[in-house]
C-alpha positions as CSV (number, residue, x, y, z in Angstrom):
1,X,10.2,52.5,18.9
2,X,11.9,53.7,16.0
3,X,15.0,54.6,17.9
4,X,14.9,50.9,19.4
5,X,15.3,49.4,15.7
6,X,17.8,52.1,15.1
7,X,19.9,50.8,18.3
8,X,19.1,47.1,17.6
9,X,20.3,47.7,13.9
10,X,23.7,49.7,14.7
11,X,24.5,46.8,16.9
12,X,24.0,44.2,14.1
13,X,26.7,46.3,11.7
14,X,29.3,46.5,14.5
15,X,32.7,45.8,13.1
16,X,34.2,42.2,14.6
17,X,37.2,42.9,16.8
18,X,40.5,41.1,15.5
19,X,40.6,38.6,18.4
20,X,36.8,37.3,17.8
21,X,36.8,36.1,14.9
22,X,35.2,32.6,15.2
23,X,31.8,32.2,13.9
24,X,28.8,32.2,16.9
25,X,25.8,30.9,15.1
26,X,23.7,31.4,18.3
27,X,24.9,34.9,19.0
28,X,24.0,35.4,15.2
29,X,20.3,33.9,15.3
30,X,19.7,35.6,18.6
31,X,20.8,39.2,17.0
32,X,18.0,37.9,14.1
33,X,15.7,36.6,16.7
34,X,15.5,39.9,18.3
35,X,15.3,42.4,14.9
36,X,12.6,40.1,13.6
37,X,10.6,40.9,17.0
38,X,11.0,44.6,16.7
39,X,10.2,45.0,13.6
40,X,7.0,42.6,13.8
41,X,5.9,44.9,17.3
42,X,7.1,48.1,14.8
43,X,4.4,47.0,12.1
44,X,1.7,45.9,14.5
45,X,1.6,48.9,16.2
46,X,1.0,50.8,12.2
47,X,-2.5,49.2,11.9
């Protein structure tokens, strides 16, 4: 599980390539969508 976060986290820091650089609000709440999920499974599965 921890390695999924890991993965899921590197992928949120990836450098923007020079010929992307508009702004994709849905790509962005769907990258938050899923780290808020895998942390919430991450912390349920502690108690």
């Amino acid at each position: 599980m921890i390695k999924r976060i890991m993965k899921v986290l590197f992928f949120l820091r990836r450098p923007v390539r020079d010929d992307r650089r508009e702004f994709n609000g849905q790509l962005l709440d769907q990258r938050r969508e899923d780290a808020f999920v895998l942390m919430h499974q991450q912390m349920a599965s502690l108690y």
